[in-house]
N, C-alpha and C positions, 0 to 999 in steps of 0.2 A: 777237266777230267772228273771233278766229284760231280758235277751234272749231270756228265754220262752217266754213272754209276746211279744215283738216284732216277735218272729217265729208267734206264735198263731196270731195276728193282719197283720203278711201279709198274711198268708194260709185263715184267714178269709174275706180278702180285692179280692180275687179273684175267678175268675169262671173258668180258667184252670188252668192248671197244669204248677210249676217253679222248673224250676231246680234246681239241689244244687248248682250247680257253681252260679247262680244267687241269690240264696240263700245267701249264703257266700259272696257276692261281697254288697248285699244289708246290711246283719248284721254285715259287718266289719269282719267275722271269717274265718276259714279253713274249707274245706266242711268234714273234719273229724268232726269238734265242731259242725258241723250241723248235723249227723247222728249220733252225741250222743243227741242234742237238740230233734229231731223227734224221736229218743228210747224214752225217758225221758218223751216225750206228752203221747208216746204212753203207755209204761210202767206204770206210775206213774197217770199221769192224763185223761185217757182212753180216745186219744182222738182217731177221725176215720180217719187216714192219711195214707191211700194206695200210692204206688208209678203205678207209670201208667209210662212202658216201653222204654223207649227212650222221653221221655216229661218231666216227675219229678215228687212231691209230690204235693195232693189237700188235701180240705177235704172232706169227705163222708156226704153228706148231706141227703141222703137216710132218716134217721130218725129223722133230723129234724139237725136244725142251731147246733152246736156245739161250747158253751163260756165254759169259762175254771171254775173251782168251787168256789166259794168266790168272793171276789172283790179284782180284780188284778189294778194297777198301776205301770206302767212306774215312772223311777228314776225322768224323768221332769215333771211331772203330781205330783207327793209327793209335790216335791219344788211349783209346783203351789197352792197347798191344802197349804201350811205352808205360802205363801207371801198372799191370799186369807184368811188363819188366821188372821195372826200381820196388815193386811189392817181392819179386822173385831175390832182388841182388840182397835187399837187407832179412830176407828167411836165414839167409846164408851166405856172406859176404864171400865172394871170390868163387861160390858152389857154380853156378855156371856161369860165368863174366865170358870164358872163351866161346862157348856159344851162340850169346847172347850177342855179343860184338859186333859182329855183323850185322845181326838182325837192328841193330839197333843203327847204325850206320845207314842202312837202305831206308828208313824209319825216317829220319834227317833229312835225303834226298827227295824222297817222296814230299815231305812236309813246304821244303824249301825255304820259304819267306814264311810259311806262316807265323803265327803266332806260338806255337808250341813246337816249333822246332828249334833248331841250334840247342839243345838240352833246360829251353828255359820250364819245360814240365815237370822234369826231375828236382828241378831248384825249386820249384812252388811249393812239393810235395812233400813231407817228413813222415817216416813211420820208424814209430820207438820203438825198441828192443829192452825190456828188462831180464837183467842175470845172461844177456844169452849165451849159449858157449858153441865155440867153431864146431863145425862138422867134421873137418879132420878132413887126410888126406884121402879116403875112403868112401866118399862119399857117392863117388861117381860108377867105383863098383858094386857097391850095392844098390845101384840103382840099376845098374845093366844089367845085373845076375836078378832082378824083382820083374824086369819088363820082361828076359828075354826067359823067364821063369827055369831058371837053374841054380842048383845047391853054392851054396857059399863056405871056402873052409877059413875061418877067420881063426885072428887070435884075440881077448877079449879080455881086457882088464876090468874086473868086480870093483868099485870104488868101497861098498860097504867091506869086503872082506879084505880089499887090498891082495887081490892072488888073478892071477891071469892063466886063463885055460886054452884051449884049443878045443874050438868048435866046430862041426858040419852041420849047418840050417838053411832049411827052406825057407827063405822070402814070402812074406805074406804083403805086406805093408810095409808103406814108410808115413811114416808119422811125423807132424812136426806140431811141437804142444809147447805152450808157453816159453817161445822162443827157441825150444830144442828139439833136435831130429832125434827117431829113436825108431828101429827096426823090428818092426813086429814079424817072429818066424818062428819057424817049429823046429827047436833044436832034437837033433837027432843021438844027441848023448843021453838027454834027459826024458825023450821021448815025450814032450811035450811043449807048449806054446809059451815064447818064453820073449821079452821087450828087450832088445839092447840100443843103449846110449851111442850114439853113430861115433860121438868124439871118442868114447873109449875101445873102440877097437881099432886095436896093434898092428893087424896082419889082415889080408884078405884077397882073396883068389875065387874066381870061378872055378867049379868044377864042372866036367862032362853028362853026369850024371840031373836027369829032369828034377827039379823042386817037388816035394811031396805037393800035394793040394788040401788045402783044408777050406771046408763049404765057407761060404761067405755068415750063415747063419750061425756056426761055431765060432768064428772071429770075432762078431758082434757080442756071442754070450757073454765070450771068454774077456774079451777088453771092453767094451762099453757098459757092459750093466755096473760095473765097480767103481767109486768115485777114482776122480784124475789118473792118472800113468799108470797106477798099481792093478794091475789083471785079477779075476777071479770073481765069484760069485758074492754077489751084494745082499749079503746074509744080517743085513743091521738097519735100521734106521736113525739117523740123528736128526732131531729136534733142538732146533736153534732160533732164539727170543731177540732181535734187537730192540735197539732202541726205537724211538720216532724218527730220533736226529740219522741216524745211520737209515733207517729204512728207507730215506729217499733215494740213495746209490741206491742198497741190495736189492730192493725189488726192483732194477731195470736188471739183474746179473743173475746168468743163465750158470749156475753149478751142477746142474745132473738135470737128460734128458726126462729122466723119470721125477724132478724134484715135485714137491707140494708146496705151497704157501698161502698166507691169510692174511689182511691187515686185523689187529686187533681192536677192541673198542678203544683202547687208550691210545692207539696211532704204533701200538710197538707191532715188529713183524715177525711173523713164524712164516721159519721156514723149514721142511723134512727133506732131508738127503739121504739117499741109500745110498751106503757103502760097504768095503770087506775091509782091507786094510786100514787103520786111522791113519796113518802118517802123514799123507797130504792134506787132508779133512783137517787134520789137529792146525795144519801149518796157516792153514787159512781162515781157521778161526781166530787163531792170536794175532794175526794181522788187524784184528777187530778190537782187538785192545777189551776196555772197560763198555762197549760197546754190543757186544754180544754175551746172551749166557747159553750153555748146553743145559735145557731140560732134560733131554733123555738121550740114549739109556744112561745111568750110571756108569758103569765103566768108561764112555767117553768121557764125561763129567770128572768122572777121577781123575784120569789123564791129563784134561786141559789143566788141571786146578795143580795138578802137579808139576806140571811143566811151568803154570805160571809163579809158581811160587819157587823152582828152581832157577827162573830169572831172576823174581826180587832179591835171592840172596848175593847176587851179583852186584845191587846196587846197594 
């Protein structure tokens, strides 16, 4: 069957006519196994594969494109559908397993004997999760209420202030960052564009009522120009100095679309991040320990140094 599939993908990649010897040197086979493969199109799967005299096999496109019945995959197309799986189950353990089940079932059948089937792909393959937190039972309606583009009336617990509201928002996105889902939409209380944390909402219903729309070019301002999670216009720049030792990781690690960097003459690295918010920025510097300094501006500088000295009194 993957023969077919690979016959049918190059007679349909072409606009003359290939030989069988060609044929055969391309599909790895005997040009015997290939004038059983073109019976077999032609037999079984009606397709229109004339031979043209001294040239070789096309297809007849007279009555229009000719694809093959059903939905066909290649053996490495499957394995890409099953690593495209087990990538989907640990975003979100349990978010679509009902789904997926099936598909993941039929996936087996097709594979049979292979080598990556009976689940030994998913065993091969780990992807870590750090801090991640469930998506909650929620998940699935705001994903219905984003595709089928209508208002959400959720209820929504604030972790910084600890108080739970009730919301009406349009669906923009669903975002999933550093192991967390978080729904970017245009709350309608606040009248403006606002991220919630998927686990922390309570409550949530479709409403009848169509999702506002917001241009794709507002979405972008309003959430990407700003370092990490935190929305809003990237009104600062941070200047940050590592080490040598450390500059071998950071410069492979992508912090902001818009970042800057340099190696220095002494081997330390700069790097410039626009951001609005510091919270995240600050978080991910002290992950750098003694490792990075904040050149500028000062007020980040004061921050980091502040917080870091609110540690040592800890210790």
């Amino acid at each position: 069957m993957e023969r077919l599939y690979a016959l049918h993908k190059l007679l349909r990649g072409r606009r003359t006519p290939i030989s069988a010897e060609a044929l055969a040197e391309r599909l790895g086979c005997s040009k015997q196994t290939v004038y059983r493969a073109i019976n077999e199109l032609r037999n079984y799967l009606n397709a229109p594969i004339p031979e043209e005299r001294g040239k070789g096999f096309y297809y007849d496109t007279s009555a229009g494109v000719y694809e093959l019945p059903g939905l066909w995959f290649s053996a490495a197309e499957i394995r890409a559908l099953l690593v495209l799986q087990q990538l989907l189950r640990n975003l979100g353990p349990g978010l679509l397993d009902a789904e997926l089940e099936p598909l993941r079932q039929k996936i087996d059948r097709l594979l049979g004997g292979h080598a990556a089937g009976e689940g030994e792909l998913e065993r091969r393959i780990r992807i870590l999760g750090m801090a991640a937190r469930d998506a909650g039972e929620h998940f699935r309606t705001c994903a219905n209420a984003l595709i089928e583009r209508r208002r959400l009336r959720i209820g929504y617990h604030a972790r910084g202030r600890d108080t739970e509201t009730l919301r009406t928002i349009s669906p923009q996105r669903l975002t999933h960052y550093r192991d967390c889902w978080y729904l970017d939409a245009w709350c309608h209380e606040r009248n403006a564009l606002r991220s919630f944390a998927v686990e922390r909402i309570r409550s949530a219903s479709i409403e009848n009522h169509a999702a506002l729309e917001i241009p794709e070019r507002d979405l972008d301002e309003h959430y990407a120009s700003a370092y990490g999670i935190f929305a809003g216009p990237a009104d600062n720049i941070a200047v940050l100095r590592f080490t040598p030792e450390r500059a071998r990781w950071v410069a492979d690690e992508n912090w902001h679309p818009q970042q800057q960097a340099r190696t220095l003459d002494d081997g330390s690295y700069e790097l410039r991040v626009p951001y609005g918010n510091p919270t995240e920025l600050i978080m991910d510097i002290l992950r750098h320990g003694g490792d990075v300094e904040v050149i500028a501006p000062p007020e980040l500088r004061a921050q980091v140094k502040s917080r870091l000295q609110a540690a040592l009194k800890r210790y």
